[in-house]
N, C-alpha and C positions, 0 to 999 in steps of 0.2 A: 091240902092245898098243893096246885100243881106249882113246882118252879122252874121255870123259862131260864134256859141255858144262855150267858151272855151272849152277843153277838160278837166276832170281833171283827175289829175294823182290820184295812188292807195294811194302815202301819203297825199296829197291833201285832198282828200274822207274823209281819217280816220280823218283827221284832221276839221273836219267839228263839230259845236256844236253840241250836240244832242238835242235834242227838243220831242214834240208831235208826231210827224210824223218821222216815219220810212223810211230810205230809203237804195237804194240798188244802187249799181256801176254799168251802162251798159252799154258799149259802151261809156265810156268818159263820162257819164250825171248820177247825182244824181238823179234815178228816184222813187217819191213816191210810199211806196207799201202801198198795198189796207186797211181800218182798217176792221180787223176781224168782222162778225156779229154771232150772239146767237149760231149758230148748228157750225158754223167755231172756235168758242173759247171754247163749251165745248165738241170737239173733240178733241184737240191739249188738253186741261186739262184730256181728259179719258186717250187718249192714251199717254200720258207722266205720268200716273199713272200706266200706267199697263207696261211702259217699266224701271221706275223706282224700280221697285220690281226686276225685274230681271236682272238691270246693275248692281245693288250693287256688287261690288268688282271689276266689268269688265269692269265698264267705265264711260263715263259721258255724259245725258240728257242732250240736249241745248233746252230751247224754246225761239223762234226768236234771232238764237246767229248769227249774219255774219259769214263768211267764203271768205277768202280771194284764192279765185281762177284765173284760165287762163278760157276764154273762147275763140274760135278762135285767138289764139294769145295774146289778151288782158287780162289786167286786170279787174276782174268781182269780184265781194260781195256780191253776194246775201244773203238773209235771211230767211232759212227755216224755215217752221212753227216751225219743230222739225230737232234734227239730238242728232245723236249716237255718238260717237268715243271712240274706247277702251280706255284702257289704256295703251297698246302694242303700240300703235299708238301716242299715244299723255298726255304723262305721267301727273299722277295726282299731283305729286309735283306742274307743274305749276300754279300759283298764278296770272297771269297778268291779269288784264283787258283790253282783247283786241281782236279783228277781230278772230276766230281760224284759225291759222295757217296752217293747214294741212287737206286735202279732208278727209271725214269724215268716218265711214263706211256705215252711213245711213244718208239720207234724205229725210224726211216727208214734203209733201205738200198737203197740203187741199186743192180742189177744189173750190173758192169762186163764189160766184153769177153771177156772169159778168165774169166770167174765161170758159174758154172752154177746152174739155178732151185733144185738141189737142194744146193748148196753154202749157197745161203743160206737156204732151207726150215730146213737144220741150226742154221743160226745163228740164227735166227728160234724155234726152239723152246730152245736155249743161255736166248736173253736171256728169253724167259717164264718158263723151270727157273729162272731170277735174279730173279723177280720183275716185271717191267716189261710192262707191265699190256697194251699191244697192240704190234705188230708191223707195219709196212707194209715189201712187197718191192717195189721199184716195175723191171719191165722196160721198158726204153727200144724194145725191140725189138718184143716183141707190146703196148707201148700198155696195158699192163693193170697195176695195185696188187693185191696179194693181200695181205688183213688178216688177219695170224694172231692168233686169241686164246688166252686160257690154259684155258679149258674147255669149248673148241668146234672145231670143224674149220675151216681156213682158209677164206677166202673170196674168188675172184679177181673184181675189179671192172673193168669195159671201159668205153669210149667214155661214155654219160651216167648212170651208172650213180652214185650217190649212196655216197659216203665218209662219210656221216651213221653217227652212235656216241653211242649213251646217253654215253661216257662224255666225248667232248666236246661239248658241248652248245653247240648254236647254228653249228656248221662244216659250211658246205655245199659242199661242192668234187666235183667230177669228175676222171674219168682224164681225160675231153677236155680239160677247164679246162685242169689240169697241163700236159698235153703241147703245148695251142695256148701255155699262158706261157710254155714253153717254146721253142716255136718247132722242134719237131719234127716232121717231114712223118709 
């Protein structure tokens, strides 16, 4: 007889210890996410440096913060490398330590090793389907951001190529930028 893996619920998840290993809500299953390696963590440290200079007063930097989401119906938490959220959105009085509560306006995800463009293409339209307003895939390998938005076709950005967005106004950054704060040949 086959046995069927519980499901857990969204309070269940939170309610889970934390530990060494990160995980994420999918489909009822606490699934481990991947640990970062060298070019994946001093990417998510450039570019939370260079988005940090320009949220001051506008918002707040997450790295690896959950986000408590719907995905097809369900209850989904993912953990993006990075994410945005104004303060229009999600007021900076709040003090809690806990899952953020509302789709974000931005979500960063790094491309890892064993990750494919079209694995996170899918998750990049998941968190638009949840509301969160843009999408950056950032590959380490080809050098290039692709900003998904929610009522237009992706768009992949290279070398000097401006990350400028009606919706954050006044962020002027490059793939180049990224990748020399980086420190990626």
């Amino acid at each position: 007889m086959t046995q069927l893996k519980p499901q857990l619920t969204l309070k269940e998840f939170l309610a889970l210890p934390s530990g060494d290993i990160t995980y994420e809500l999918v489909d009822g299953e606490a699934k481990a996410k991947m640990a970062p390696k060298r070019f994946h963590s001093r990417l998510t440290l450039a570019i939370s440096q260079l988005l940090i200079l320009w949220a001051q007063n506008r918002g707040e930097i997450g790295i690896e913060w959950a986000v408590t989401l719907k995905r097809q119906g369900r209850d989904w938490v993912p953990v993006p490398d990075l994410l945005y959220i104004s303060y229009s959105r999600l007021s900076n009085e709040v003090i809690e330590d806990e899952a953020c509560p509302i789709p974000p306006d931005l979500v960063i995800e790094i491309i890892s090793p064993d990750q494919t463009f079209g694995q996170m293409s899918a998750k990049a339209t998941d968190y638009l389907d949840a509301g969160v307003m843009r999408v950056w895939v950032v590959d380490a390998r080809a050098k290039t951001v692709t900003i998904f938005y929610p009522d237009t076709r992706p768009q992949t950005k290279t070398s000097v190529d401006s990350l400028e967005d009606s919706l954050f106004e006044g962020l002027q950054i490059t793939p180049q930028q990224i990748f020399q704060q980086a420190g990626i040949p």
